[in-house]
N, CA, C and O atoms as a MOPAC input file, in Angstrom:
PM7 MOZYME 1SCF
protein

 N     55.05500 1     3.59800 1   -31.86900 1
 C     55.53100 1     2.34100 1   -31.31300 1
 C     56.97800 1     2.47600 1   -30.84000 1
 O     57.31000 1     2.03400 1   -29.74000 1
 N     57.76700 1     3.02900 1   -31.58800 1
 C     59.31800 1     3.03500 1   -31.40900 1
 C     59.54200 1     4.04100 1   -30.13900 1
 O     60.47900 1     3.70600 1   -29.41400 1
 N     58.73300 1     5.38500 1   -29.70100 1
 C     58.76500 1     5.62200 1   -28.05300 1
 C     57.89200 1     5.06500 1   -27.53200 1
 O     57.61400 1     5.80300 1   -26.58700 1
 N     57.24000 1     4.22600 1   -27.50500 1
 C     57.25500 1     3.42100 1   -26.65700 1
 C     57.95500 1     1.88700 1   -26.19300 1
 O     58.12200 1     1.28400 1   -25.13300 1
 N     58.19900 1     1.69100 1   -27.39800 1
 C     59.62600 1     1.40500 1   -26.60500 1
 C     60.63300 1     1.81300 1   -26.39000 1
 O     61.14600 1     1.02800 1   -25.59300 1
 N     61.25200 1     2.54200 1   -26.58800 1
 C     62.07400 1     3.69000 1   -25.97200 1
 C     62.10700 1     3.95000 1   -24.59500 1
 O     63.08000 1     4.09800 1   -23.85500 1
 N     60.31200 1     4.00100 1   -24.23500 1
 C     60.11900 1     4.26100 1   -22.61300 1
 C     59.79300 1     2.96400 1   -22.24200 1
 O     58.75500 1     2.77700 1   -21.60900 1
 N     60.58600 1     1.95900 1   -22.56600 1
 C     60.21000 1     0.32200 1   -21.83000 1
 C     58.69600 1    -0.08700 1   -21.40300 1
 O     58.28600 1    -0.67400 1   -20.40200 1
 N     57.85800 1     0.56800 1   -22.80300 1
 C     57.04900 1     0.34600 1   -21.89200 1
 C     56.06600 1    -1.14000 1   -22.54600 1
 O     55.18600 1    -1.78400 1   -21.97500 1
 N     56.76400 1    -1.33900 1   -24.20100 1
 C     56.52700 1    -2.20300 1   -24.68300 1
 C     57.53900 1    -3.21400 1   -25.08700 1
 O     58.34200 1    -3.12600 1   -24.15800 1
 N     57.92300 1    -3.96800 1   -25.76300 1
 C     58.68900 1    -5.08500 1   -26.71000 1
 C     58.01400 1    -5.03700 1   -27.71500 1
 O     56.83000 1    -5.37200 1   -27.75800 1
 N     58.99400 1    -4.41100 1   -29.11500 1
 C     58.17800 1    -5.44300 1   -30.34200 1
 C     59.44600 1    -6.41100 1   -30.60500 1
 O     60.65400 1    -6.17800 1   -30.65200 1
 N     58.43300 1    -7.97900 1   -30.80500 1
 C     59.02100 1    -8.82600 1   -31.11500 1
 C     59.70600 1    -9.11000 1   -32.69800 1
 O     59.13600 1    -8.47200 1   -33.58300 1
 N     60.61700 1    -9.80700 1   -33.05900 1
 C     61.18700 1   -10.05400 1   -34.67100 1
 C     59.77600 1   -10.23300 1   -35.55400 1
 O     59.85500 1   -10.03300 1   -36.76600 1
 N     58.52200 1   -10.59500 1   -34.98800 1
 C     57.95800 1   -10.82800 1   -36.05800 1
 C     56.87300 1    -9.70100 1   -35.80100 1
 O     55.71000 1   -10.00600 1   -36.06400 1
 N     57.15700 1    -8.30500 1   -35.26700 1
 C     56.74000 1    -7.41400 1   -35.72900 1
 C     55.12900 1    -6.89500 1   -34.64300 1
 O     54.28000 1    -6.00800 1   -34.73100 1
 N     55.39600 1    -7.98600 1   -33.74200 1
 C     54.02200 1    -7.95400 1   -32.93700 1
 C     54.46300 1    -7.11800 1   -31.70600 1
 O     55.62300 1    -6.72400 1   -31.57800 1
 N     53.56100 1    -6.88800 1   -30.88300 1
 C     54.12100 1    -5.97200 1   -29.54100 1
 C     54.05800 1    -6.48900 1   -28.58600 1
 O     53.15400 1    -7.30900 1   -28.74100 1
 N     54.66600 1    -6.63000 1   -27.03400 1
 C     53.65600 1    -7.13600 1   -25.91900 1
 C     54.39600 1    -6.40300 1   -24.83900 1
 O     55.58200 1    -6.08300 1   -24.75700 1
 N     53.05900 1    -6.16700 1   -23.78300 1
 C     53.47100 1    -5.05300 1   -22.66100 1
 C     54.70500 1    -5.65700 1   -21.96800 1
 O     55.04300 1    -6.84000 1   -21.97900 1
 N     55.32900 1    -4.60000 1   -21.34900 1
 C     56.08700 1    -5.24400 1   -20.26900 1
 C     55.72500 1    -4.74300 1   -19.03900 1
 O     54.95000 1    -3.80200 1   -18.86800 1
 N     56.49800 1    -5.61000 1   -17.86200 1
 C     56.37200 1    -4.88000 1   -16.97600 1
 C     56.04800 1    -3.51300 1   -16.43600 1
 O     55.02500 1    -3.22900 1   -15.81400 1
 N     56.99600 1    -2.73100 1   -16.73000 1
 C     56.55900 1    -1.55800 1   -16.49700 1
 C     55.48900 1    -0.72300 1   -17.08400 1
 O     55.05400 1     0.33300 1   -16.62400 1
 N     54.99700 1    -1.54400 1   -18.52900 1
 C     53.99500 1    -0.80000 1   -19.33200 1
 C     52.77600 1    -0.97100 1   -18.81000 1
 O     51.82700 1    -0.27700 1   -19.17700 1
 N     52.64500 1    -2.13900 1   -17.67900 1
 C     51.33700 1    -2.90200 1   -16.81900 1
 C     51.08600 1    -1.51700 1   -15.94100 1
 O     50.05700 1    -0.94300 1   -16.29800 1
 N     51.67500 1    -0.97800 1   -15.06400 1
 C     51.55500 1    -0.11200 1   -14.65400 1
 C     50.66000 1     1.07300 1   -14.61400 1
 O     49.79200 1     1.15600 1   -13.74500 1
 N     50.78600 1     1.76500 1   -15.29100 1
 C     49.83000 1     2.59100 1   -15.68600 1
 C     48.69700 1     2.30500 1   -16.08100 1
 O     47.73600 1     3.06700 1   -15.97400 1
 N     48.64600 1     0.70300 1   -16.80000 1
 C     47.55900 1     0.66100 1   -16.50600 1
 C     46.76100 1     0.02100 1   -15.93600 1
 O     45.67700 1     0.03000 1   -16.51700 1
 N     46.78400 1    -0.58500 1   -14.98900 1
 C     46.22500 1    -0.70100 1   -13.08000 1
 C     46.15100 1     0.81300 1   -12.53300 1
 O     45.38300 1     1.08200 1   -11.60900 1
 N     46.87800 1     1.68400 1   -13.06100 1
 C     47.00200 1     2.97600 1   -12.21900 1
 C     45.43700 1     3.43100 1   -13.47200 1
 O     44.70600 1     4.32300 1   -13.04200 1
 N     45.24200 1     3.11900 1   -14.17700 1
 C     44.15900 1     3.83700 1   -14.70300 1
 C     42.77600 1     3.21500 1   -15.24400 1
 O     41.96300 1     3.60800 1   -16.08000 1
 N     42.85400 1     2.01900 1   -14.37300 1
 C     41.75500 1     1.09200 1   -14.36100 1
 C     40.60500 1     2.08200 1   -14.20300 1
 O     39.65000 1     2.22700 1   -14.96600 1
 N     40.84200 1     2.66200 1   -13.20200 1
 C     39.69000 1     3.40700 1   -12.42900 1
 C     39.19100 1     4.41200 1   -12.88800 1
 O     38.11200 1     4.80000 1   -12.44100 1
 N     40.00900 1     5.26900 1   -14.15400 1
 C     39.40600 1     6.47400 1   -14.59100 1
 C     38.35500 1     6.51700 1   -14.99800 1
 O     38.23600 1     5.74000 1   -15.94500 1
 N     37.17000 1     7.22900 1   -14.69300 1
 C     35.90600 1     7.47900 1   -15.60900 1
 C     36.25700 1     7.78200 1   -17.03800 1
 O     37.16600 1     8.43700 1   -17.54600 1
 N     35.22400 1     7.08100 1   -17.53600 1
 C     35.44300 1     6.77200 1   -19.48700 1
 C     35.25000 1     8.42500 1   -19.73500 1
 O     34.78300 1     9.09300 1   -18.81200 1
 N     35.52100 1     8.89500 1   -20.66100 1
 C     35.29600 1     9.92800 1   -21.32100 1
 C     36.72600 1    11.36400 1   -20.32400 1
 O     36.73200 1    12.59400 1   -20.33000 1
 N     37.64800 1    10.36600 1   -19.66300 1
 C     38.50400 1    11.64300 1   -18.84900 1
 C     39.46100 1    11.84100 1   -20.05400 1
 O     39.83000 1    10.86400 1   -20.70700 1
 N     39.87500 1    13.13700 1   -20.36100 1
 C     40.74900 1    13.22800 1   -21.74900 1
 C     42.17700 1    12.48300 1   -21.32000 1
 O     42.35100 1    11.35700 1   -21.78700 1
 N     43.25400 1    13.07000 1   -20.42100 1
 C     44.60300 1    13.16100 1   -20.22200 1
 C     44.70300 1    12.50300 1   -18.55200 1
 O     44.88800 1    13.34900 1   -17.67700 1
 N     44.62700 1    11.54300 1   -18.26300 1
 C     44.81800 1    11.92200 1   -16.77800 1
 C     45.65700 1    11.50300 1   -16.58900 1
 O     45.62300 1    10.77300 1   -15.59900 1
 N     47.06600 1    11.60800 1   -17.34900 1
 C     48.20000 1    11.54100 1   -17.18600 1
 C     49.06100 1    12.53600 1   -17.71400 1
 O     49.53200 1    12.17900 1   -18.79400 1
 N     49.58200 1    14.09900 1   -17.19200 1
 C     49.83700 1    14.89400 1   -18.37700 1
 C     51.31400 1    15.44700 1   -17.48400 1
 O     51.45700 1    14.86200 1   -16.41000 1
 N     52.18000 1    16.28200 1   -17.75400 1
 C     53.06500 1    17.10700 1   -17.34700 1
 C     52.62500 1    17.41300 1   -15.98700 1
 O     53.14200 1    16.81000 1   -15.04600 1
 N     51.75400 1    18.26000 1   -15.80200 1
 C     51.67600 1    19.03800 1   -15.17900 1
 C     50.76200 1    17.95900 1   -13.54000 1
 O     50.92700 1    18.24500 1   -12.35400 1
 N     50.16500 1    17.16600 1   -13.91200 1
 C     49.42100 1    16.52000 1   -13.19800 1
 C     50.98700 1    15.12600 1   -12.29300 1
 O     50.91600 1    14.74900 1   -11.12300 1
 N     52.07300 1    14.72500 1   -13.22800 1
 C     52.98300 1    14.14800 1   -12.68100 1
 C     54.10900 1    14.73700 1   -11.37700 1
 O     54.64800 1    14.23500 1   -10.39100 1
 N     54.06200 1    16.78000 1   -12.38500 1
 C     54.39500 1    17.51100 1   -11.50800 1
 C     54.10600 1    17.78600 1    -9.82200 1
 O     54.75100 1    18.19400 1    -8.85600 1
 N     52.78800 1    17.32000 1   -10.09500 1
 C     51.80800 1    17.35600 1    -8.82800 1
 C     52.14200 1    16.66900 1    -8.16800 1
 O     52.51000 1    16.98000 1    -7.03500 1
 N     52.14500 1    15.39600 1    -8.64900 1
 C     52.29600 1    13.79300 1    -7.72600 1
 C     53.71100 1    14.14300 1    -7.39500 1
 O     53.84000 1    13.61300 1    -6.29100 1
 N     54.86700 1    14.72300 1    -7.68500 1
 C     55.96800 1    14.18900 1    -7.21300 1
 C     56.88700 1    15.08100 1    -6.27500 1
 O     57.96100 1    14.91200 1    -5.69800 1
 N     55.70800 1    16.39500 1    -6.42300 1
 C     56.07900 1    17.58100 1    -5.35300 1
 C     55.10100 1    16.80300 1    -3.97300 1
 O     55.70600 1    16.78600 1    -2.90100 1
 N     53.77400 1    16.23100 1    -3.96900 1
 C     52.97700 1    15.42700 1    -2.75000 1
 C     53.80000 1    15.12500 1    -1.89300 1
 O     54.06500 1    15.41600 1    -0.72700 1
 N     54.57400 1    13.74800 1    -3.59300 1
 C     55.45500 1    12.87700 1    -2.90700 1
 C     56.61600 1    13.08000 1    -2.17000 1
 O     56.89400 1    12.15500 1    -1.40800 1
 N     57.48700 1    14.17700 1    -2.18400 1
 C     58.71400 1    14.58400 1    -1.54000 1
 C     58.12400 1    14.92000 1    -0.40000 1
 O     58.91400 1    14.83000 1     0.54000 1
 N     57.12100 1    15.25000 1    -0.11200 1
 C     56.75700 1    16.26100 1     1.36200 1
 C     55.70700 1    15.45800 1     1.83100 1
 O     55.43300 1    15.99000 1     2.90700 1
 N     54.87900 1    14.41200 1     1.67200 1
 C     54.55600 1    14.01400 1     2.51600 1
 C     55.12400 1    12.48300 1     3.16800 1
 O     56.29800 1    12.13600 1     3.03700 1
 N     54.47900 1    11.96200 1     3.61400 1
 C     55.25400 1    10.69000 1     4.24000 1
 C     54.61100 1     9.33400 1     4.08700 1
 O     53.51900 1     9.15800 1     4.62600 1
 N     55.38800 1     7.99700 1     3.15600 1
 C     54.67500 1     7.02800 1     2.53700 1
 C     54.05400 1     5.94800 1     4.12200 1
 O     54.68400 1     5.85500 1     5.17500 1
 N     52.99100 1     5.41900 1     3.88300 1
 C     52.40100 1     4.38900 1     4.98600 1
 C     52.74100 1     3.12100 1     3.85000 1
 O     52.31800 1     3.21500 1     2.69800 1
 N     53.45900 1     2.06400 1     4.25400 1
 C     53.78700 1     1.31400 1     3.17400 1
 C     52.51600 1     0.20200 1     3.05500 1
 O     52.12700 1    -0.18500 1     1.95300 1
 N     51.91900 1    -0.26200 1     4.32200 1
 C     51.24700 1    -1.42300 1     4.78000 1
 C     49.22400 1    -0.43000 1     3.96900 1
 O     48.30000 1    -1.17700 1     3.64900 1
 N     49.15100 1     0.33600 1     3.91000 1
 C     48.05600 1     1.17500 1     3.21700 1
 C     48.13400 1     1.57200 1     2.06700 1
 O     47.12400 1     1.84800 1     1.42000 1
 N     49.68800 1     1.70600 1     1.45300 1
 C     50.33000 1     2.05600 1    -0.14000 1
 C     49.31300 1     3.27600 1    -0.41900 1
 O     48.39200 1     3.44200 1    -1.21800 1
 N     50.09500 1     4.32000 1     0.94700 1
 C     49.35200 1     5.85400 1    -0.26800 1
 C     50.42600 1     6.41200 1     0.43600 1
 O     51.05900 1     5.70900 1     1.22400 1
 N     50.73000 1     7.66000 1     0.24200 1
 C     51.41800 1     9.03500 1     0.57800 1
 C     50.82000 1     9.77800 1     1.43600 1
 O     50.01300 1    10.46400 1     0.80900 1
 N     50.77400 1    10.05300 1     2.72200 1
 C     49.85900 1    11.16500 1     3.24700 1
 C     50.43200 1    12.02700 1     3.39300 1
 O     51.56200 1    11.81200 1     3.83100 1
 N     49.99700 1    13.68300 1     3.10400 1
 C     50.31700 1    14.77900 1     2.93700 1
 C     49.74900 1    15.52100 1     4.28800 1
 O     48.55500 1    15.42000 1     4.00700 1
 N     49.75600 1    15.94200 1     5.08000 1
 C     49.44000 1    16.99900 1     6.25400 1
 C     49.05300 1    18.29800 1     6.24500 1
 O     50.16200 1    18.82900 1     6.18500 1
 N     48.18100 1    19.29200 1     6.26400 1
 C     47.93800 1    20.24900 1     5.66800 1
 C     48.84600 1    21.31500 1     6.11000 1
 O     48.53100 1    22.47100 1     5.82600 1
 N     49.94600 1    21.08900 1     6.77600 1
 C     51.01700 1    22.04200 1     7.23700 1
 C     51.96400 1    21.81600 1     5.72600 1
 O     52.56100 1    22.77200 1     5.23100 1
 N     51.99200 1    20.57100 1     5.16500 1
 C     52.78900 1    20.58800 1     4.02600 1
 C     52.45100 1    21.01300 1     2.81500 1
 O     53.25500 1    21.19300 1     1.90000 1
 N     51.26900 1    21.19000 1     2.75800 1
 C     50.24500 1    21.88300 1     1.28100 1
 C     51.43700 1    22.87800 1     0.74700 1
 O     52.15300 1    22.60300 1    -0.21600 1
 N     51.53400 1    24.07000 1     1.52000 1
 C     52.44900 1    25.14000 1     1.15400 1
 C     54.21600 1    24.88600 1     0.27000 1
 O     54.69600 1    25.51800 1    -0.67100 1
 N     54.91300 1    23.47800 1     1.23000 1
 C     55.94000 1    23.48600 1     0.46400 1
 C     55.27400 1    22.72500 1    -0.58900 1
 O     55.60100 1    23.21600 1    -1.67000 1
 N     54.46500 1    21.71800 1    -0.74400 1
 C     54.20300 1    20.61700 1    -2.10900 1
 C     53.90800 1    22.01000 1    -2.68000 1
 O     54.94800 1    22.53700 1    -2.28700 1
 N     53.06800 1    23.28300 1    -3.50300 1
 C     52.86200 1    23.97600 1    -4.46400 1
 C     54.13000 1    24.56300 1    -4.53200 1
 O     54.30900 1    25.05900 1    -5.64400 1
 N     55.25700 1    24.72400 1    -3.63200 1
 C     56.52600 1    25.53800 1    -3.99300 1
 C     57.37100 1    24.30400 1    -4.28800 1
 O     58.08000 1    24.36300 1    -5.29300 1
 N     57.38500 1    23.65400 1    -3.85700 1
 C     58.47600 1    22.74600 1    -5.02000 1
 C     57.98100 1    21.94900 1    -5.94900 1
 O     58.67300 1    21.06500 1    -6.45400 1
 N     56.27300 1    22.23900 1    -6.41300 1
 C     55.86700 1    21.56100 1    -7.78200 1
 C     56.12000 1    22.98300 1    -8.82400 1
 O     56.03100 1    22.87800 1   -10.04800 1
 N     56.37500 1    24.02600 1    -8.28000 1
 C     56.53700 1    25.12700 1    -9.46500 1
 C     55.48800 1    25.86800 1   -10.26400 1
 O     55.59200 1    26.70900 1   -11.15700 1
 N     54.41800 1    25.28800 1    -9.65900 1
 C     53.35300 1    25.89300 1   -10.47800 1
 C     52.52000 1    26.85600 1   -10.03800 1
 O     52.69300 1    26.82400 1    -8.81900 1
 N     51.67300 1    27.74600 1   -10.28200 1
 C     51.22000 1    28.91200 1   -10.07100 1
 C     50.14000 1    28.06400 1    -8.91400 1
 O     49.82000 1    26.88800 1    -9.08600 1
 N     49.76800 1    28.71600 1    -7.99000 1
 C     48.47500 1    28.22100 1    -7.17700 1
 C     47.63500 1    27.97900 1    -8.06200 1
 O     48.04000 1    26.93900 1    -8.57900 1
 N     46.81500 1    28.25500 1    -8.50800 1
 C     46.05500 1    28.41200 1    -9.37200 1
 C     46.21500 1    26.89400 1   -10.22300 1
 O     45.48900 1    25.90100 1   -10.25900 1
 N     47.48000 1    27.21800 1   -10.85700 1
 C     47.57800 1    25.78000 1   -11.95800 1
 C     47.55200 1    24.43400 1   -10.34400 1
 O     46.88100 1    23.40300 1   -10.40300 1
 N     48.18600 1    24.71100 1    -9.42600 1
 C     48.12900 1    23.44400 1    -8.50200 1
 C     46.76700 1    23.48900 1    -8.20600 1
 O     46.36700 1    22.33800 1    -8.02800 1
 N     46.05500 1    24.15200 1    -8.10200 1
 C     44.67700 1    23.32600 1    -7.73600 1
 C     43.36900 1    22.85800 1    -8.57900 1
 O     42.27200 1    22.43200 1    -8.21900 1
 N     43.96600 1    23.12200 1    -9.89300 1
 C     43.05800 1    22.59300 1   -11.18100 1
 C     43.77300 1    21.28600 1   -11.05100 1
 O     43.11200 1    20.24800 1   -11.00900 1
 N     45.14200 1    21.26500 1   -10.98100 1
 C     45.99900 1    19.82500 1   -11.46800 1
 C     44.92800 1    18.95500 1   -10.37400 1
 O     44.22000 1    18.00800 1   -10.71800 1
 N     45.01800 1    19.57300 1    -8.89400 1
 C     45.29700 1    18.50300 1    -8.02300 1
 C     43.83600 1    18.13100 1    -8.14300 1
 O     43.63800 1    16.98900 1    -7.72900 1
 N     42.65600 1    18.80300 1    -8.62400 1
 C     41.14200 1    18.52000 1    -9.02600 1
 C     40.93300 1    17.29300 1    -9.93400 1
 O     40.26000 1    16.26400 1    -9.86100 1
 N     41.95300 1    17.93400 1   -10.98800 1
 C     42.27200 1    16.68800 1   -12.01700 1
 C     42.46400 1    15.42800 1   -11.41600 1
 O     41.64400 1    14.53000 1   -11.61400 1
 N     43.52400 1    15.24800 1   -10.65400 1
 C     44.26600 1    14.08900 1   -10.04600 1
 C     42.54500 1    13.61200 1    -9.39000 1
 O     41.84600 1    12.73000 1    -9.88900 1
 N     42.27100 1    14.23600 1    -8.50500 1
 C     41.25700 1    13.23400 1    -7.61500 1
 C     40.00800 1    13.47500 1    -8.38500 1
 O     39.06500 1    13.62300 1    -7.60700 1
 N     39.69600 1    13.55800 1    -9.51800 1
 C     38.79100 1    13.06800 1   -10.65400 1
 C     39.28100 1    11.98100 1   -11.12600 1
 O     38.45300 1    11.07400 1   -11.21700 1
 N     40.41900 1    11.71600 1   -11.49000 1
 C     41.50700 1    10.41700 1   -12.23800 1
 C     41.28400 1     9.70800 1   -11.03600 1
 O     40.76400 1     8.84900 1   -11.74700 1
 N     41.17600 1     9.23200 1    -9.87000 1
 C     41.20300 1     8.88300 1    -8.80800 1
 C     42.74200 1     8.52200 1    -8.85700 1
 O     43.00200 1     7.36100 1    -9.17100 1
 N     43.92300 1     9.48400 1    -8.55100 1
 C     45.27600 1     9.05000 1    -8.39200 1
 C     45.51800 1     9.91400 1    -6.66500 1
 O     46.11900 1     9.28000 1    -5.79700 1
 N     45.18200 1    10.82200 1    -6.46800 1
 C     44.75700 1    11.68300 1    -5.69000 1
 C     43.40500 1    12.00700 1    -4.57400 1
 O     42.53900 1    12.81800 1    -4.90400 1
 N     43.34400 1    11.27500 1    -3.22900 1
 C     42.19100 1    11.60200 1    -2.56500 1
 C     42.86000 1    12.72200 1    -2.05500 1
 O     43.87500 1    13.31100 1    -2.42800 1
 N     41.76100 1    12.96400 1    -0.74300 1
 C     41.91800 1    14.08200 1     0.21500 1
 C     42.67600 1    14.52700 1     0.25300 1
 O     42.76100 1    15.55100 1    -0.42500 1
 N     43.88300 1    14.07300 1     1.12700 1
 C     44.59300 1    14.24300 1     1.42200 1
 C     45.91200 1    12.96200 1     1.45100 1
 O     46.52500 1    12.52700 1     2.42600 1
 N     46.00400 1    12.69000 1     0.36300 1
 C     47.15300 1    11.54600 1     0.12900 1
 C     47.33600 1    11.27300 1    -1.13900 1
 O     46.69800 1    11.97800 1    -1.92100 1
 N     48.27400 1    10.15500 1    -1.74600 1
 C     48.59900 1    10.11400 1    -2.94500 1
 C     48.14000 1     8.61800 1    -2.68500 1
 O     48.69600 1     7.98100 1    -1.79100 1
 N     46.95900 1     7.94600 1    -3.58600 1
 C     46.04500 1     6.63000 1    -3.68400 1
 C     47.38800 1     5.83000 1    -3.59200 1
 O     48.38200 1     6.26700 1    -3.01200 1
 N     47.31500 1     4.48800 1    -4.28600 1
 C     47.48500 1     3.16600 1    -5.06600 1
 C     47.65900 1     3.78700 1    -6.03600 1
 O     48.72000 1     4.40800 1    -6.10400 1
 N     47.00800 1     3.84200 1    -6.80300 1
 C     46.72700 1     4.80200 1    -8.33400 1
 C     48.34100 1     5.69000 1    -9.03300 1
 O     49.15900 1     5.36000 1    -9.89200 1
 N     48.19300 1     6.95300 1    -8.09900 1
 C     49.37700 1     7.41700 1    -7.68500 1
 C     50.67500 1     7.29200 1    -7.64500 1
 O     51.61600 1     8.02100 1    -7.96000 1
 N     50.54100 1     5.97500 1    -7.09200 1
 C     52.10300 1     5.50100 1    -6.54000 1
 C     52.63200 1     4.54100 1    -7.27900 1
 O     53.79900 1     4.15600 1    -7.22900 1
 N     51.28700 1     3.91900 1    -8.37200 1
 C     51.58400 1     2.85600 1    -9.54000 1
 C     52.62300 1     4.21600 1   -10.35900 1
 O     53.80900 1     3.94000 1   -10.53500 1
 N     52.17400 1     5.45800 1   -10.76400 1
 C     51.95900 1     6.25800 1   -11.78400 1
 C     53.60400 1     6.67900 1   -11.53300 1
 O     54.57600 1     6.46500 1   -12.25700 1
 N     53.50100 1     7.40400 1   -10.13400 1
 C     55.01000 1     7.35200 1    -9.98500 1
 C     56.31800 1     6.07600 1   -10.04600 1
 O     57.51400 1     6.16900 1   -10.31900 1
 N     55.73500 1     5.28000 1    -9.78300 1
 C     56.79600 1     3.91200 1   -10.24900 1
 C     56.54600 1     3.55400 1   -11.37900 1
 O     56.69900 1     2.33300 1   -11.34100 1
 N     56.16900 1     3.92000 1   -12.67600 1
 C     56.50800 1     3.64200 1   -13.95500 1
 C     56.71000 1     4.74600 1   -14.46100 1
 O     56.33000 1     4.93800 1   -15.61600 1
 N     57.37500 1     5.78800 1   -13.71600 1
 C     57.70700 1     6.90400 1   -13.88700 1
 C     59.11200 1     6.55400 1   -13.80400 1
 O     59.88800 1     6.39400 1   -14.74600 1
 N     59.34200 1     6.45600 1   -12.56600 1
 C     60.53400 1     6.19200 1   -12.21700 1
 C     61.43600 1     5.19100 1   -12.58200 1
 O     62.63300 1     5.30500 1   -12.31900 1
 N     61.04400 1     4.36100 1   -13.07900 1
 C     61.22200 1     2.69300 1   -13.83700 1
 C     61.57000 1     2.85000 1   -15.32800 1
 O     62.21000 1     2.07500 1   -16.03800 1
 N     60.85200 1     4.34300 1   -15.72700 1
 C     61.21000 1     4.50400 1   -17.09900 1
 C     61.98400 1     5.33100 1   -17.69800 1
 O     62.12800 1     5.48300 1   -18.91100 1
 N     62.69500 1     6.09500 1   -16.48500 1
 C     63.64800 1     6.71100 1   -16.59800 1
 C     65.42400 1     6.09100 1   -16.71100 1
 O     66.13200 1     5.41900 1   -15.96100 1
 N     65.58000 1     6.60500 1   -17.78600 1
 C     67.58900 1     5.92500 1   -17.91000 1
 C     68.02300 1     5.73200 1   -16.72800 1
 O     67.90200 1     6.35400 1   -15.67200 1
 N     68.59800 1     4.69600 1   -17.06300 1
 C     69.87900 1     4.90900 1   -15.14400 1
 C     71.39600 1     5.35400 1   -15.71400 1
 O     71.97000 1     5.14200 1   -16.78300 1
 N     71.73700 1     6.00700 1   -14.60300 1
 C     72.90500 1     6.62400 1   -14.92400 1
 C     74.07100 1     5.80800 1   -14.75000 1
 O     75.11600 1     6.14700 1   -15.30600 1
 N     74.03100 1     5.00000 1   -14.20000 1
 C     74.99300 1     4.42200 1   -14.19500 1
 C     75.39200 1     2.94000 1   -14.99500 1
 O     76.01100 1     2.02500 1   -14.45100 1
 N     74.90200 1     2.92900 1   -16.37500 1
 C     75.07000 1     1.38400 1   -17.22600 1
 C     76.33000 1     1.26200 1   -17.53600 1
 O     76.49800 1     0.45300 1   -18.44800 1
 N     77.39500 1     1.80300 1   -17.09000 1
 C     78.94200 1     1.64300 1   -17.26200 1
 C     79.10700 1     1.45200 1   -18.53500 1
 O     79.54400 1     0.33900 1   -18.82800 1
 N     78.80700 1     2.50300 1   -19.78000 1
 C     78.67300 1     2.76600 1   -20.93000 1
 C     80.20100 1     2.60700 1   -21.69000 1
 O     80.74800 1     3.52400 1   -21.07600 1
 N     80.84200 1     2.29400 1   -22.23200 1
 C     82.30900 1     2.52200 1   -22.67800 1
 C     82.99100 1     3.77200 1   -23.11500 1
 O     82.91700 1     4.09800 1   -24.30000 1
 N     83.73200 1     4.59000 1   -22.15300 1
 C     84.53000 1     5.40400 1   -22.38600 1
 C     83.57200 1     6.03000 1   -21.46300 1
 O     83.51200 1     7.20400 1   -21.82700 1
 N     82.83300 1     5.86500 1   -20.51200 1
 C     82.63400 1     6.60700 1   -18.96100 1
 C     83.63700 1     6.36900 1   -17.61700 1
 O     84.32400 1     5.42700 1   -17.22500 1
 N     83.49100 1     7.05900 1   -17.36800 1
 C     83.84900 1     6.66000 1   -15.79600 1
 C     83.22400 1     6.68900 1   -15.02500 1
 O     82.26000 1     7.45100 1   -14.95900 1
 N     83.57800 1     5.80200 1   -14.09700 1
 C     82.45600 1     5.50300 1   -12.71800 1
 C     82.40800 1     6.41500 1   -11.80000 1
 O     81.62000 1     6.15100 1   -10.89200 1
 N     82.81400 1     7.12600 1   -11.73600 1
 C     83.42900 1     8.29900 1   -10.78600 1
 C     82.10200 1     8.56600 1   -10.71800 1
 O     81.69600 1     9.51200 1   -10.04300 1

């Protein structure tokens, strides 16, 4: 309970109860869709995936997916870091999870990366004895 809230993704209240927040909704709309019995379809290596897609291909906002071009395949496996091999089990994974079609990054996807990104510290909370610099 205590990482998860940690990663904002819950509230426990004074009297000890929990309730989602915002950002904890997320993921799961992003995983409405998984077939029952999928173990992880949220893991390291599968986020790795989504966020090398996401740098290299180009968002359609009015369709909410990522489309990737098959001229970009090559840089997304070099700046996700992973062996060919591990990128195309991940990216199998992904479009079994349905976060991942053809060739784009779903709805699914782009929930997964924004409570990604949402749950990460910000650097700048003007902490006492920082500087803004």
């Amino acid at each position: 309970m205590e990482k998860l809230e940690a990663r904002h993704l819950i509230d426990v209240l004074p009297d000890s109860n929990a309730v989602e927040t915002p950002i904890g909704a997320l993921p799961d709309r992003a995983l409405a869709g998984v077939p029952m019995g999928f173990g992880n379809p949220i893991n390291p290596v599968i986020v790795r995936l989504l966020k090398a897609l996401a740098d290299v291909g180009t968002l359609y906002v009015k369709e909410r997916k990522i489309r990737v071009l098959p001229r970009q395949w090559k840089e997304a496996i070099r700046r996700s870091g992973l062996p060919r091999e591990t990128f195309d089990n991940a990216l199998e994974m992904a479009r079994a999870a349905g976060l991942v079609g053809r060739a784009n990054i779903n709805e699914a996807g782009l929930l997964v990366l924004e409570a990604l990104e949402r749950m990460q510290p910000q650097a700048d909370l003007g902490l006492p004895g920082e500087s803004a610099l």
